[in-house]
Phi, psi and omega in degrees: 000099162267106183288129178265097167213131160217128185289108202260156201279329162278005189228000194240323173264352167265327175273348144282350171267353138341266175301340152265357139274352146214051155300128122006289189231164137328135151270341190276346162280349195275341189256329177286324183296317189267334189287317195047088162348142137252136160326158203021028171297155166244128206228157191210115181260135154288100189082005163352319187056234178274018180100000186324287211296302170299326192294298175323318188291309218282349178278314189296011182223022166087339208104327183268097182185161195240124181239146198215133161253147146227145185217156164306299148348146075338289174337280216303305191313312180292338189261336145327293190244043135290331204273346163301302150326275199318301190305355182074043218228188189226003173311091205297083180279109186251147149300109217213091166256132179264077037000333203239174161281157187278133160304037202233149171286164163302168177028047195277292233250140178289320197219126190243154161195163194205104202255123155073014194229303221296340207239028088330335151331136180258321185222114213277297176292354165289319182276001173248011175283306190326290175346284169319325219260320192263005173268151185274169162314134190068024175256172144322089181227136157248137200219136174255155165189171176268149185293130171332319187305331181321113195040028165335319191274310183309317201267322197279344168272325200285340177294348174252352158291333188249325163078034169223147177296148200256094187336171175258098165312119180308339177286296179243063125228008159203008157251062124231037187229275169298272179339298202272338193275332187283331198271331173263044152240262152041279142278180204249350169203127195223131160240150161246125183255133177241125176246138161254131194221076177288130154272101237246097201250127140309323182217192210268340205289002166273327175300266191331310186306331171259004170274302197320320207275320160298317162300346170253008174318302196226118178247034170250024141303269176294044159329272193347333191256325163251128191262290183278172175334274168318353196299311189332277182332304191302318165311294220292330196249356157277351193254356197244329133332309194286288188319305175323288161350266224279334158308315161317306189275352172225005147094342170182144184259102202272166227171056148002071182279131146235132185253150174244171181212107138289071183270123176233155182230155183251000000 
């Protein structure tokens, strides 16, 4: 199954800063709090992007740990490891499509993880075969994705601004499903953890910013909606209508993330 998705870089930093100003929770601490790091791990990110994730491991552990990233990207890979550089840090950035097999031997890594990417896979048991194959006995693995439950309030405004049904997201219409049924044939123990993350928008233009930024990462995830040149905008200014509507009308606009963590050991 191949999905035409990609994530840009500016649409990828406005909805994290988003979600930390008007967020609830941590999500990175609800994640760091469950895998719980061990010191000398050999640790492996999937899908890295710019390095969020490595960065996170090497802080919450001191440095001591050998963290290896792969991403598809370049962009991203390369802005990985400037910031790599700039920390002065030792962190291992490679090109890694997980479509493809991995450039890693057996039994390399204590702990694989693959945050926010992994439900992008074009054939789901090959990329949790990999996972699985590079993991040592008794390792790890964790995965994030959104949940069915997932925004709600977001998809309920663009179906009443668009009056079309809301294409199927690759994320929370296959990681608690495809994803989680392949990974527990696999591994030898799989828990699933659900984090809940409400967002709370007082006005409307951080809500729209964060609509703008999700629908336009990639917009043939929503072919269906736009047809001609211009639709994009024309969505963009019934969805900022609606959203005004329902602020008025309920005084602030809450905006649900529910995420699963998939922890499996092998």
């Amino acid at each position: 199954m191949k999905i035409n998705f990609q994530e840009t870089t500016k649409d990828l930093a406005v909805r994290i800063d988003i979600h930390s100003k008007f967020g609830a929770r941590n999500i990175d601490k609800w994640m760091l709090d469950l895998i719980n790091l061990q010191k000398n791990n050999r640790i492996l990110d999937v899908g890295c992007g710019s390095g969020k994730q490595c960065f996170s491991y090497h802080d919450s552990l001191g440095g001591d740990a050998i963290i290896t990233g792969g991403d598809v990207s370049e962009e991203l890979l390369n802005q990985a490891r400037t910031e790599n550089d700039r920390r002065g840090l030792n962190i291992r950035f490679d090109y890694l499509d997980f479509n493809r097999a991995f450039p890693y031997p057996d039994d390399q890594f204590d702990f694989v993880s693959c945050c926010f990417a992994i439900y992008y896979a074009e054939d789901v048991p090959h990329t949790i075969s990999e996972m699985h194959r590079v993991t040592k006995p008794g390792g790890r693995l964790f995965t994030t994705g959104p949940m069915p439950q997932n925004k709600q309030l977001f998809y309920e405004i663009i179906k009443e601004a668009t009056d079309k049904p809301i294409p199927p997201m690759p994320g929370s219409s296959r990681f608690s499903t495809e994803f989680l049924s392949t990974i527990k044939g696999v591994y030898s123990h799989v828990d699933l953890h659900i984090f809940e993350n409400p967002l709370t928008f007082d006005s409307v233009e951080p809500y729209i910013a964060y609509t703008r930024a999700s629908m336009s990462e990639d917009r043939k995830l929503w072919s269906s909606l736009f047809v001609e040149k211009d639709d994009f905008e024309k969505i963009m200014s019934k969805i900022t209508e609606v959203a005004t509507k329902r602020l008025e009308r309920d005084g602030k606009l809450i905006m649900t993330k529910v995420v699963g963590g998939i922890l499996a050991t092998k």
